[in-house]
C-alpha positions, -999 to +999 in steps of 0.1 A: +488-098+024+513-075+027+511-039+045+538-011+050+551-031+084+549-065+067+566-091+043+549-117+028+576-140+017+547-164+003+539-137-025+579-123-025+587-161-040+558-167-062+563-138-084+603-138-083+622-157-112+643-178-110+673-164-092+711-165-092+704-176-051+680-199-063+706-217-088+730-215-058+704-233-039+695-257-061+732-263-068+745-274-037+720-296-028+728-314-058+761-314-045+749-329-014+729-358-025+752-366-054+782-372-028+756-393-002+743-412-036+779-420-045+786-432-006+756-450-002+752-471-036+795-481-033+780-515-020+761-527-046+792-522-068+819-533-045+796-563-031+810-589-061+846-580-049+835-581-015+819-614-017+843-632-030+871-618-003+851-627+022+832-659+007+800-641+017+769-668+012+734-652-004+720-646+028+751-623+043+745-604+010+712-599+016+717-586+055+749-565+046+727-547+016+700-537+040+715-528+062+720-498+048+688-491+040+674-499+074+693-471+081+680-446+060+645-461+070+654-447+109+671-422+101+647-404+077+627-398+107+647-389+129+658-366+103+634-349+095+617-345+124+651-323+140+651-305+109+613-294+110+629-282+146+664-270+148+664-262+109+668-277+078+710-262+074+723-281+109+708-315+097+725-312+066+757-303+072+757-327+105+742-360+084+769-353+058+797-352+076+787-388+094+782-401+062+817-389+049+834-406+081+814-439+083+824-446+046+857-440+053+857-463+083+836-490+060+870-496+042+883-508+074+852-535+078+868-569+070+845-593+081+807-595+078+796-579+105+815-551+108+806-544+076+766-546+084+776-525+115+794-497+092+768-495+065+735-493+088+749-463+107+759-444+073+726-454+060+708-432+093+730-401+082+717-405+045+681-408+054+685-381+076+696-353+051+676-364+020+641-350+038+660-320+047+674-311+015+642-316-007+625-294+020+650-264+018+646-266-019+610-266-021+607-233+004+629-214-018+610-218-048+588-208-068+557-228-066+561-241-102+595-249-098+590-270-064+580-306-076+608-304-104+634-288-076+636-320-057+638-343-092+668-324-101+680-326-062+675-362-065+697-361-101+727-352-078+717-384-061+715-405-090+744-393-109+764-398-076+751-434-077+761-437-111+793-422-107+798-452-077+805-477-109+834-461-123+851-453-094+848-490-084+862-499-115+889-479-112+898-488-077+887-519-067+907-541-098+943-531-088+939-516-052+909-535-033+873-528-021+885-508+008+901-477-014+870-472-032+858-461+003+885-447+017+886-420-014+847-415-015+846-408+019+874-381+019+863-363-010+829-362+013+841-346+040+860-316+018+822-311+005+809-307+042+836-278+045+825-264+014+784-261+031+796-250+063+810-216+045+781-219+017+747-234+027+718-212+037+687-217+056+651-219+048+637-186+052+600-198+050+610-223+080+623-198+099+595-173+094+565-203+096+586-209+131+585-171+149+622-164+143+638-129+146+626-104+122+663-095+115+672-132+108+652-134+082+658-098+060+691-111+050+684-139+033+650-118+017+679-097+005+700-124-011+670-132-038+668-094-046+693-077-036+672-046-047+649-046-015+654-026+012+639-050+045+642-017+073+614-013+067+591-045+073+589-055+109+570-088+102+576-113+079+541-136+069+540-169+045+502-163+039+496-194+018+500-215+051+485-219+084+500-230+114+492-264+111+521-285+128+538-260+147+542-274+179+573-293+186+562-327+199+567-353+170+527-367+179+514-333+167+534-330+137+521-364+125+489-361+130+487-330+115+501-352+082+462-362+082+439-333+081+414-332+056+424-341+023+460-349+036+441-381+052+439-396+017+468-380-001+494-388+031+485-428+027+488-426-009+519-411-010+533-437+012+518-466-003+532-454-042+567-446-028+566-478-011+558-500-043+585-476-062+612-476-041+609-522-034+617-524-076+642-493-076+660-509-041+655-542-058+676-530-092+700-508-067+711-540-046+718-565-071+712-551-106+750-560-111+753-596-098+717-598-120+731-594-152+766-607-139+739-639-135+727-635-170+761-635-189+780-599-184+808-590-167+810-577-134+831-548-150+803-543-175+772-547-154+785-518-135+790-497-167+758-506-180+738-500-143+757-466-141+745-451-172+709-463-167+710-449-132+724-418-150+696-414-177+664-425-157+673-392-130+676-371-162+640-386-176+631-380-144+636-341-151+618-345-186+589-364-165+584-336-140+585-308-168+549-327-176+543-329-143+544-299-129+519-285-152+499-311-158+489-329-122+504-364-109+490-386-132+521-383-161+546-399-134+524-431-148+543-419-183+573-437-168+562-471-153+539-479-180+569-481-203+587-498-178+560-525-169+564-543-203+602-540-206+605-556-172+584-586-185+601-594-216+633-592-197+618-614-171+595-637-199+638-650-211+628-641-245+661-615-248+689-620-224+705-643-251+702-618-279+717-589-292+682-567-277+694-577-241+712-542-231+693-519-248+658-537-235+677-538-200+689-499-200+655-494-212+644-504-179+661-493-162+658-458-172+616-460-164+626-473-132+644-444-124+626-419-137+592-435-124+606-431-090+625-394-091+589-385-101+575-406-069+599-385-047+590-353-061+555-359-049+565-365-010+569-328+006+548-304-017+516-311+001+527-301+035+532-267+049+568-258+061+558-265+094+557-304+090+571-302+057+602-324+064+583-343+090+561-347+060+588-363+036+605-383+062+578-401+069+574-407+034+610-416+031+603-442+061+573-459+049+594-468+015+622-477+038+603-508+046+606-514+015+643-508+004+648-539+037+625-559+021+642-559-012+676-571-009+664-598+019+636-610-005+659-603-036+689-626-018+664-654-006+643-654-041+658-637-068+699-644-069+713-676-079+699-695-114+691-679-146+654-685-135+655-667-101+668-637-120+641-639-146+618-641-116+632-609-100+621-590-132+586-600-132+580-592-096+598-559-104+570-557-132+539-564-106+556-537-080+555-508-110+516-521-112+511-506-076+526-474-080+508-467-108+469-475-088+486-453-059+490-423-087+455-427-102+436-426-066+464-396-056+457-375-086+419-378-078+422-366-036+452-338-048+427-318-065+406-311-030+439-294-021+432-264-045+415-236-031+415-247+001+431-207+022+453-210+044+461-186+076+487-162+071+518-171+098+531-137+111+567-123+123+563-092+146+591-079+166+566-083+198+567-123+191+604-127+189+618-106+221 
């Protein structure tokens, strides 16, 4: 709905193309989650060279790797729910400067439990953003671009991660653990200088949220330039309602499970969970696995680098399908995956010539199964609760990502047949996500057609 007074950004972004804005958009969040995936996956590189200078057992490995991710588990919600508040620009730029200095100040960590100390607090400023920046991404685009918009944000995270491995084997051989995050960390903190001067908001937060009139007709202006905002003095996002809008976190969550939201919400919990146990699993200790099985430290990290690397970029090819096709291709992924992880984990190729390319194989469905999985957790919120809608998401799998390298070190490291063992319960978690994206795919489809009440801007509201 749009009249001579008012601005329906909704419409505005549906019919624009894809912009030189939105490229910026989309560009430095990339830039943002590739630097927090590089920060944030340094352990499970560096943890062989830490181990054996601080004669870590199995179990200290286990507590010092999720650590981390108990972390992010917190602070995705915390997270999330300040940025469905204060906006999703502040939370950004704030989480990524705390992860740039606690990095750094990891290098300094020189016994165990410093170490635990300095890598759960980075993990709450990396949970914090990610919710954030898949929510700014999916307000700015255009509706068939929003699922694939926060794969290709998550490939800046992955290809961060990957780029972790060849920094650490650069570094760590000839100067020690503790450079690898001394240099990460400062390279971080020039990028948080770079958003302060460079990183817009979300203009459908600020308009589902009642904020100034003029606020927003600048940033209308910086899709098209062409149109002259003087004369709208109301800004709408007609395809939602104000579901959410209140401020107190109990409203925002329960408005996570009205109507078909009470199936979809669950579901999209319970498949990220299952997704992210194998993908935390393979993050923690996919190096010391095949370091287990007869490679290098050196090149297990090469090897988990470039999978890491090419499962984000399937995940792009994934969503592609996706997008235009409904939920039920992300199975495309893990389906693959599920019978790779069982002849890795049946013992019938880690002594042959098949074992890397079987391993990188997947490796790359893990990854791209769960990019897919992420995609999923914001676009069936309105802006209102949009982050609150992902955090949660992202908190639910956090349980998870703990679980995993406490089971993984208690279970799965050690013998040749504890390894083996990882792989087939790596197989069985794939098994889960795929049921959660069956049932999803069925309860997304009440979503269509269901109108929405327009959310409207006048200059009366915000005086």
């Amino acid at each position: 709905m749009q009249t001579e007074s008012t601005f329906d950004i909704a419409v505005f972004l549906q019919n624009l193309k894809f912009t030189p804005f939105h490229r910026r958009i989309l560009f430095l969040s990339c830039v943002v989650t590739f630097f927090d995936g590089m920060d944030f996956l340094l352990m499970a590189f560096t943890l062989p060279y830490i181990r054996d200078d601080m004669n870590l057992t199995r179990e200290v490995m286990g507590n010092v790797s999720a650590a981390a991710f108990l972390g992010q588990m917190i602070g995705s919600l915390l997270g999330s729910y300040i940025a469905d508040l204060i906006g999703r620009r502040p939370v950004i730029l704030i989480c990524t400067v705390l992860s740039a200095i606690l990095t750094f100040v990891t290098g300094f960590a020189h016994t165990p439990d410093l170490l635990i100390v300095a890598r759960f607090v980075g993990g709450l400023a990396v949970g914090g953003l990610l919710a954030p920046a898949w929510s700014l991404n999916i307000e700015a685009m255009p509706k068939s671009m929003r699922a694939t918009s926060v794969t290709i944000v998550m490939l800046g995270f992955s290809v961060g991660s990957s780029v972790a491995g060849p920094i650490t084997n650069f570094l760590a051989p000839g100067f020690g653990w503790p450079m690898v995050y001394f240099f990460c960390g400062a390279v971080t903190m020039l990028l948080a200088v770079l958003l302060y001067f460079t990183l817009p908001e979300s203009m459908r937060w600020m308009a589902a949220k009642g904020k100034p009139a003029a606020q927003i007709a600048p940033l209308v202006r910086r899709f098209d330039p062409a149109i002259d905002t003087s004369r709208y003095s109301a800004f709408i996002v007609s395809d939602e309602s104000r579901v959410g809008a209140k401020q107190d976190p109990l409203a925002k969550f329960i408005a996570l499970f009205r109507g078909p939201l009470s199936f979809i919400t669950p579901l999209i919990w319970a498949a990220y969970f299952c997704s992210s146990f194998v993908m935390f699993l393979k993050s923690a200790y996919s190096v010391l696995f095949l370091e287990t099985l007869g490679i290098s430290v050196v090149n297990a990290s090469w090897i988990n680098s470039a999978g890491g690397l090419l499962g984000a970029l399937g995940g792009v090819v994934l969503l592609m399908f996706t997008e235009k096709r409904g939920p039920l291709w992300i199975m495309v992924a893990p389906l693959i995956g599920i019978p790779t992880l069982l002849l890795i984990g049946s013992g019938l190729v880690d002594q042959t010539s098949a074992f890397v390319p079987v391993i990188l194989l997947g490796m790359i469905m893990i990854g791209a199964g769960h990019s897919a999985i992420i995609s999923m957790t914001s676009i069936y919120y309105p802006s209102t609760v949009r982050a609150t809608g992902g955090g949660c998401a992202s908190f639910m799998a956090k349980f998870a990502s703990v679980a995993a390298p406490l089971v993984g070190a208690r279970y799965f490291l050690g013998d040749r047949m504890a390894v083996l063992d990882g792989y087939l319960f790596s197989a069985a978690g794939l098994a889960g996500a795929i049921a959660c994206i069956v049932l999803l795919a069925h309860f997304a489809k009440r979503l269509s057609g269901n109108s929405a009440q327009p959310t409207t801007i006048t200059r009366e509201q915000t005086a």
